[in-house]
Each structure stands twice: as structure tokens, then as C-alpha cells.
C-alpha positions as CSV (number, residue, x, y, z in Angstrom):
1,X,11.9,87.6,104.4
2,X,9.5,90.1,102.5
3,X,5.8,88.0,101.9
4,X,4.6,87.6,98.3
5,X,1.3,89.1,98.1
6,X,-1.9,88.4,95.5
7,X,-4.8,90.3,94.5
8,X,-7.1,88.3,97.0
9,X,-4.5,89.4,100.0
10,X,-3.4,92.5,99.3
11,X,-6.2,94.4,100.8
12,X,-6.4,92.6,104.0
13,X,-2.7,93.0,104.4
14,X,-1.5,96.3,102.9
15,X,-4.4,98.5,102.8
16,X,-5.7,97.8,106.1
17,X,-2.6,97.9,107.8
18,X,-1.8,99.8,111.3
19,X,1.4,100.5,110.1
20,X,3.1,101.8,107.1
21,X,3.6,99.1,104.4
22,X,6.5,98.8,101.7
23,X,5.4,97.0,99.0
24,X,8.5,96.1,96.4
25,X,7.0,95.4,92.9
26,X,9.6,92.7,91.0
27,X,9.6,90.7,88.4
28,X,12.2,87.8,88.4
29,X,13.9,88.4,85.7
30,X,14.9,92.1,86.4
31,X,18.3,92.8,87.3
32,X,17.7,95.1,89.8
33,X,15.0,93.8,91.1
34,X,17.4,91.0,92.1
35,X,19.8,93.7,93.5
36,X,17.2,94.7,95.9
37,X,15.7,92.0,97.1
38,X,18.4,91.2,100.0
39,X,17.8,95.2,101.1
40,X,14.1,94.5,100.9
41,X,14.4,90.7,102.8
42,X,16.7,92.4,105.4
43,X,14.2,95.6,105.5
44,X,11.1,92.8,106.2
45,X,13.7,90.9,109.3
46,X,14.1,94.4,111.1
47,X,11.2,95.6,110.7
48,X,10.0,94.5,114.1
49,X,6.1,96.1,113.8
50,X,7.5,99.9,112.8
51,X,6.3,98.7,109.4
52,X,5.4,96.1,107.3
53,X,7.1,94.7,103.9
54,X,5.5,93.3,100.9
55,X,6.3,91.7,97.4
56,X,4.6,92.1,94.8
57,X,5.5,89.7,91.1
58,X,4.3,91.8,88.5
59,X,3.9,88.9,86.5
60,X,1.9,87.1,88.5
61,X,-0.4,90.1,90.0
62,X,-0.6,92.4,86.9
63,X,-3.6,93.8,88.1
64,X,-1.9,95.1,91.1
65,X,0.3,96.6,88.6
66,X,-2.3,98.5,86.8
67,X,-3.8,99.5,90.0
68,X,-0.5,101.0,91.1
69,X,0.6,102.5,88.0
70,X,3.7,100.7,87.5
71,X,5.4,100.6,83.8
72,X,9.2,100.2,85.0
73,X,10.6,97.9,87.9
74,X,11.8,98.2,91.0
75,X,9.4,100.0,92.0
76,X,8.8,100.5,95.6
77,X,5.9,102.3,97.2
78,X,4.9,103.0,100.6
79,X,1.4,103.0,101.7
80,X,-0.1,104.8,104.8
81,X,-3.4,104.5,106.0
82,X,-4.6,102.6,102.8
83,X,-3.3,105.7,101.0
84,X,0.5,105.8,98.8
85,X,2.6,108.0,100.8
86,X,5.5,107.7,98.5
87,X,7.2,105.9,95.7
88,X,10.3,105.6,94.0
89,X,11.4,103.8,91.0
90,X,14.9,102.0,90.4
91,X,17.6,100.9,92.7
92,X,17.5,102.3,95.9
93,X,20.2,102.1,99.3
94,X,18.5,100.8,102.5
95,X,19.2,103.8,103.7
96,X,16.6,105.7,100.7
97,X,14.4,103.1,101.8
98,X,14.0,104.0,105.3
99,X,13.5,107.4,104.8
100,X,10.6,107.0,102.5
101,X,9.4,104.8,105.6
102,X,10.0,107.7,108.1
């Protein structure tokens, strides 16, 4: 199952990472943000050290939010090297997923 991350861990965790880090931003109450979160809690169980998955509750971590530029949820970005690699925004198949992972 995918973490919940805060301001105070999200450094620490996704920025200073080895690995490539998918953070999902979500709200609760978004439809399909509830779609995706069994892809993104399956995503976390396989990950097996290739990567590393996050969760992000934009209501609780607006900030983080701000920081990331996100106005519309899902959105999912991937961060290498304390740098975004990629995002996407919406629905997305496990299989999209992965490929913005690769």
C-alpha cells in the first residue's frame, strides 16, 4: 500500500530518493482518484526497490500542491533525482503508469 506523505517527509522521502518516486496526488472525494488508488496500492506492493510510491491528500498537504502545480486530480508525477521527470493528469492504466516509471 502506497504511504501518505506530509510536508515535513516529503523531502526525506521523495526528493532524496535512489530511486524514481511516483507520487499520486488525491483528494478523497474524487472519483477518479478512487479509481486509481488500487493501481497505485498494487503499483507500491510490486515495486520491490525499482521505485518508490507516494500519496499525496491535497487537502491535507496543499502546499505540496502549490509546490507541484497541481489544479486538477489525479495527478501523478514521477520524480528522478529530486527533479519531475514526468506527469500526467487523470485516469491512467497501470500499464501508462509504468511507462512513465521506465
Amino acid at each position: 500500500m502506497a504511504a501518505e506523505l506530509t510536508l515535513k517527509t516529503f523531502d526525506e522521502k521523495v526528493m532524496k530518493s535512489k530511486v524514481p518516486v511516483l507520487v499520486d496526488f488525491f483528494a478523497e472525494w474524487c472519483g477518479p482518484c478512487t479509481m486509481l488508488a488500487p493501481t497505485i496500492n498494487e503499483l507500491a506492493n510490486e515495486a520491490n526497490g525499482r521505485f518508490e510510491v507516494y500519496k499525496v491528500n491535497v487537502d491535507k498537504e496543499p502546499d505540496l500542491a502549490d509546490k507541484f502545480g497541481v489544479s486538477s486530480i489525479p495527478t501523478l508525477v514521477v520524480i528522478e533525482n529530486g527533479k519531475v521527470k514526468t506527469r500526467s493528469v487523470g485516469l491512467k492504466s497501470k500499464e501508462a503508469i509504468l511507462a512513465m516509471l521506465a
